[in-house]
Structure formats: structure tokens, C-alpha cells
N, C-alpha and C positions, 0 to 999 in steps of 0.2 A: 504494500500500500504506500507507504513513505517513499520507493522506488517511481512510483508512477506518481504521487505528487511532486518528485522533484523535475519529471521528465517532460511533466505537459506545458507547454505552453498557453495558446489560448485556442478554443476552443471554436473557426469558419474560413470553354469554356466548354459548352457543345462546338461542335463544329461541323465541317462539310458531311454530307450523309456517306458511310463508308458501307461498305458488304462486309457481312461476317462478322463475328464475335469481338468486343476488345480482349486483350491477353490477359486481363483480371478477371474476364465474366462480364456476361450480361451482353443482353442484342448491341444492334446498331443501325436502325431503323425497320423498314419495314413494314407490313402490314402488323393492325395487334390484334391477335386471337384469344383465345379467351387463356387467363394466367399470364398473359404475354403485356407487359406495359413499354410503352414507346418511350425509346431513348434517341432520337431520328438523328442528333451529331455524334453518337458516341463517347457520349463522357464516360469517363474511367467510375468505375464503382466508387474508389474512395477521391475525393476531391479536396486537392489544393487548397484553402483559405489565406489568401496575402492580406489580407485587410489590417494584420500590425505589421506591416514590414517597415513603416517608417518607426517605428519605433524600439526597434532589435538594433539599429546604431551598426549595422553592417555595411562594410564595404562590399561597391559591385562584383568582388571576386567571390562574397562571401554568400553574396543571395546568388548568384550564380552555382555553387557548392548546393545552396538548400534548391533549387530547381531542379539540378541534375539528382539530387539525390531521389527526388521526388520520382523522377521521370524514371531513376533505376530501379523503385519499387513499384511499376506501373503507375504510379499516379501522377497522369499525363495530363489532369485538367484543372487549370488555377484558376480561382475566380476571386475577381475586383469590385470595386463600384468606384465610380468616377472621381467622386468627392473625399474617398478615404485619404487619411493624412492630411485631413487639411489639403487632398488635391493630388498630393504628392507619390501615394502608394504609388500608381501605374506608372506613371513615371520612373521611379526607382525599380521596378520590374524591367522597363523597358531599358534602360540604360545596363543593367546584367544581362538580361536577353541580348542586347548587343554584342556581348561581348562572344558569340558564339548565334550566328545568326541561322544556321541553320537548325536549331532546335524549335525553328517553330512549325517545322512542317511536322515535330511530333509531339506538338501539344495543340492541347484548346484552349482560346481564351475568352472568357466570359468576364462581362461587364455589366454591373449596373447603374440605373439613371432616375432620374424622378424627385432626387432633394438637391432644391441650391442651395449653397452655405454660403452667408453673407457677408460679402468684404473679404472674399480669401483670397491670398495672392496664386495666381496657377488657375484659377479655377474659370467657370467662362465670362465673359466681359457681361455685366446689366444687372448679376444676383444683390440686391440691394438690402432683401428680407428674408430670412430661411424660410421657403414656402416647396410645399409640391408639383412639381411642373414635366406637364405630361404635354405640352404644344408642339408642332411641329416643328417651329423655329426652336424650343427646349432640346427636346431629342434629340434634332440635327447638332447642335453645338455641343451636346453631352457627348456624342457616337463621333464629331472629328474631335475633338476633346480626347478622347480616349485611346482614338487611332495613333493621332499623333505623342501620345504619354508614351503608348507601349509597344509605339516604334513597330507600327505591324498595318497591312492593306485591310485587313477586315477582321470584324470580331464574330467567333462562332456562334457565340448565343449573346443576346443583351434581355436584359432582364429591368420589368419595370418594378423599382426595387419596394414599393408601396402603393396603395391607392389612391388618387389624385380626387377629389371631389368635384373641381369640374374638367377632367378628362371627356371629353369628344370622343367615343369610340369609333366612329365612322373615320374623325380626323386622324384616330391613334392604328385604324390598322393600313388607311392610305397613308401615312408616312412611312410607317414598316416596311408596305409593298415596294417604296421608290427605294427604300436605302438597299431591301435585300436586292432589286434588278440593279442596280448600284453597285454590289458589290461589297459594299458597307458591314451588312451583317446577313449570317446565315440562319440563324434561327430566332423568334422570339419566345419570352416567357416570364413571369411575374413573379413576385415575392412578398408575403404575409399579404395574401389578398383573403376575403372572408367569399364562401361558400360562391354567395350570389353577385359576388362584385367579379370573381371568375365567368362564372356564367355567361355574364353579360360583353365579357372581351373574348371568349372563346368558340361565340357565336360572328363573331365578324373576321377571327385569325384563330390558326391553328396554331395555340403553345404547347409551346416543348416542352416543357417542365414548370414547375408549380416551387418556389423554395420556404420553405417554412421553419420553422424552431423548432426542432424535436428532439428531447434527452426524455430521460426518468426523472429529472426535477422540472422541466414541462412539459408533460404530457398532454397538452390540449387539443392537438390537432388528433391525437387518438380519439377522440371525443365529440368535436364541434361540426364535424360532417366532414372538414378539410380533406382528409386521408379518405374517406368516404367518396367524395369525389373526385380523386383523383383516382381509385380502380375505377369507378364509373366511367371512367373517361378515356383508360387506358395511359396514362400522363404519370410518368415517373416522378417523383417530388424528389428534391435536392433537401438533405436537414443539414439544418445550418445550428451549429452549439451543441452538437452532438455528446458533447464533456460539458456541456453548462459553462463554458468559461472555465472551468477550471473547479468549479462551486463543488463537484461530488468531493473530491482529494481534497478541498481547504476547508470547506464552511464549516462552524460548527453551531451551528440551528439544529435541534432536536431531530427534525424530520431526516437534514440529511446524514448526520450520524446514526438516525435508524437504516438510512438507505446503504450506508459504507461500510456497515457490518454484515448487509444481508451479501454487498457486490462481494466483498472481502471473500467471504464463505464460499459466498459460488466460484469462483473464480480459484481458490484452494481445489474446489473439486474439480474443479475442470483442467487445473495444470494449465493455465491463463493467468494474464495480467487482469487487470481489474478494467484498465484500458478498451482491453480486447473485448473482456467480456460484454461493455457498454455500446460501444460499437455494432457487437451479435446483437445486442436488443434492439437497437435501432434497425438495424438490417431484417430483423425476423417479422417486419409487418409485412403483410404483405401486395403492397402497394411499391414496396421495393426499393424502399430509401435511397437515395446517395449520398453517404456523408460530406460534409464542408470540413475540413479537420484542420483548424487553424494555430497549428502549432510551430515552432521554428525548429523541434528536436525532430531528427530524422529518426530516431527510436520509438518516438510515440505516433509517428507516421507506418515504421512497420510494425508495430502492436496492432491498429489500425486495420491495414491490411491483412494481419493474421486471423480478424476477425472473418474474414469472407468465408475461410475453412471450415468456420463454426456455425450450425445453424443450433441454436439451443430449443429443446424442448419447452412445450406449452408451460409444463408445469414450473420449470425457472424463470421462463420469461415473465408469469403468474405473480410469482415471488417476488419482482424486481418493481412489477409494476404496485403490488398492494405495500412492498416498503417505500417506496417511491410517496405514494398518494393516502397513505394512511388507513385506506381502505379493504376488508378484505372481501375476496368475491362470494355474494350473496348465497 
């Protein structure tokens, strides 16, 4: 336990439509049948999170090191948002990606857009008020924004990173259509959107993925239909804080010391890291998670990926959830 608290860091693209399996698992487009959820650019099962990179105080040799490492444990798909760092993350991605340029034809890079932050220097020219902004004139400056950070022609997936209140759906899936004949981006798809605010953008464009918050200390998309519609749909979800930030290994709130003693146990029996085993929870719905695993240890990225091995039983996965939630099942 005290091994994987010292190990994690913190805790959160698609691209061109390819044939055949990626080398971790899991389709890469295609028709979806039934059991089968659509992955249509092939993100890698377990998924990249750069969103603290300005914050780890690395040299471009050194994010270069955590990319490649990433890439050597299949985990080929990093994702962004525009804004992170104060602006800066992609940026700093793009400047190590330079340094080895051909590494991007084996990854995917995924971007999100939809919060201006106000007065940031990097960031795009007119954000005067931190507000929501889904307009075309938004988007487009988010998506060359972005191109130009990360030093790259197009990005695989962009993701509308929350819900915009007044978002134009009409206007939001004709700007899509121009960027992706464009060239701009290859797939779209959303982030913490609610049941029916999907619905309603999913009926004018086809998303690729749905990104949500899913650990054992928030389990709500187990619950609120989210996950529920996303089998309905065939739509793969991306979870993003799959480790909670970090909160199972440090916090010490009642709830999650009851949950770090049940992971503890399980995790003994199963001859797993505690890491691992959080990851199999999240992987075991089955709606077919992707994790976001936003760590800078390339140890707790192959914990991570050890979990794919592991599919845990109803009965543990039972256990995680009712020490999770306080609850036991009725």
C-alpha cells in the first residue's frame, strides 16, 4: 500500500480509423454488434493523462522519456485540453514530441475545448471572463490553438470538455463537419455531459466517446444512466481519475480508509498492486472503460496496464463497490 502511495502521481487521442485490434486489446472501429462498443480511432485501452505536465518541472528530454515510456507499454494515447497549465501543457508536449518527430504517427492525440480562462498569456486572443464556449469562431481558435501547441496537422479526437448552455447544436456539429473535411480533427466527442445533454448532440454527430469520472470514490456514472447510455449506444467512455487523484492511497476520511483496507485485502489475494486492482474495477463494467491515468511514474502506468490481465469477479468487484459507497447490496 505505502508502495503505490509513493508511486502515483495524479490520477487523467483517438485517431485515424485503423483495421484490426490495438496491441493492448480492444476493436478499432467498425460496425458494433451486440457486446461490441465502438472505439472508431483506436485508443489504446489504458490512456495517457498530461494534464500536470507543467507542473512535474521537466525538461523536454524528460517528458520525452515519460512519452516513450508510455508508448513502450502500449499506451499510445495522450490526452490534453487546450487550457491546461494555464495554456501551457500542449505546448510542452509538443516541444518533447519534437524532439523525435516521428513518434506521432504512433500515437493519438486528443484535445479538449469548451473553457476560456481569463487573461492567460498562450491562451487564445478575446477570453476576457472564464465562460463556456462552444461557437464556431471558439472551436476554431481552440483546435488551431492546439495544433499549433502540439506541433502536429490534426488532432484524432477533440472533445467538448463540458456543457455549454447556449451551444447551437446545429452550429456545433457544422463546424465539426468543416474542421474534420479540413483535416483539423478526426473524431468528435464530449466530456461530463448528463444523460440528455448527450442525446441531444449525438442526434446531429456521431461521438466517439463519452469521458467521464469514474473511480470507487465516484461512482456516479455507475448510477445516473451515464454508463447506461453509453452500452445503449455502443460508445466507449474514457474515465478520467480512475485513482481519484490520488485520494484512495492518501485521504484519511472514514469512508476511504474503509475502502483501502477492503482494496488492500483484495489485492493480497490476488498477488496485485492495489493500483492494479482499481484499474480491474474500473475496466470490469461493462460499457468498457478507458482509463485516463494521469501519473508521471512509468511504474504506476505499468500497474495500470497489468490490470487488463485481470478481469475480477462479480463478487470483488461487489466488495469494492459497497466499501466504496457504504452500502451493502440489498
Amino acid at each position: 500500500m505505502a508502495a503505490d502511495a509513493g508511486r502515483l502521481g495524479a490520477g487523467r487521442a483517438l485517431g485515424r480509423p485503423q483495421a484490426g485490434p490495438h496491441p493492448l486489446g480492444g476493436s478499432a472501429g467498425g460496425p458494433v454488434g451486440r457486446g461490441v462498443h465502438s472505439n472508431p480511432a483506436g485508443l489504446s485501452p489504458i490512456v495517457a493523462g498530461a494534464w500536470r505536465l507543467a507542473e512535474w518541472g521537466w525538461t523536454p528530454q524528460q517528458r520525452l522519456a515519460w512519452i516513450e515510456g508510455n508508448l513502450d507499454l502500449g499506451v499510445t494515447s495522450f490526452d490534453h485540453a487546450d487550457s491546461d497549465g494555464g495554456y501551457r501543457v500542449e505546448a510542452l508536449f509538443g516541444e518533447a514530441l519534437a524532439l523525435r518527430p516521428a513518434l506521432r504517427a504512433r500515437l493519438q492525440l486528443v484535445s479538449k475545448c469548451g473553457i476560456g480562462l481569463a487573461a492567460r498569456p498562450g491562451g487564445p486572443a478575446g477570453t476576457q471572463v472564464k465562460h463556456d464556449g462552444t461557437s464556431p469562431a471558439q472551436l476554431r481558435a481552440s483546435v488551431d490553438h492546439s495544433l499549433q501547441a502540439l506541433r502536429t496537422d490534426h488532432l484524432d479526437l477533440l472533445l467538448i470538455r463540458r456543457p455549454d448552455a447556449l451551444t447551437d447544436v446545429d452550429e456545433l456539429a457544422d463546424t465539426f463537419e468543416a474542421l474534420r473535411r479540413e483535416g483539423k480533427v478526426r473524431c468528435l466527442g464530449v466530456s461530463n455531459f448528463a444523460p440528455h445533454q448527450l442525446t441531444l448532440l449525438h442526434r446531429r454527430i456521431h461521438l466517439a466517446t463519452h469521458q467521464i469520472e469514474l473511480s470507487p470514490l465516484h461512482p456516479d456514472a455507475l448510477h445516473d444512466g451515464v454508463l447506461d447510455q453509453c452500452q445503449a449506444l455502443g460508445v466507449r467512455p474514457m474515465a478520467w481519475s480512475p485513482l481519484a487523484g490520488g485520494r484512495i492511497f492518501t485521504a484519511a476520511d472514514e469512508r476511504t480508509h474503509r475502502l483501502r483496507q477492503v482494496l488492500e485485502a483484495l489485492a493480497a489475494e490476488l498477488a496485485v498492486s492495489v493500483t492494479t486492482l482499481v484499474i480491474a474495477w474500473v475496466l470490469r463494467h461493462p460499457s468498457q472503460p478507458l482509463p485516463v491515468l494521469g501519473s508521471r511514474r512509468i511504474e504506476v502506468v505499468r500497474d495500470a496496464v497489468a490490470a487488463l490481465a485481470l478481469r475480477l469477479d462479480a463478487q470483488r468487484w461487489w466488495r469494492v463497490w459497497s466499501a466504496a459507497t457504504g452500502h451493502k447490496v440489498a
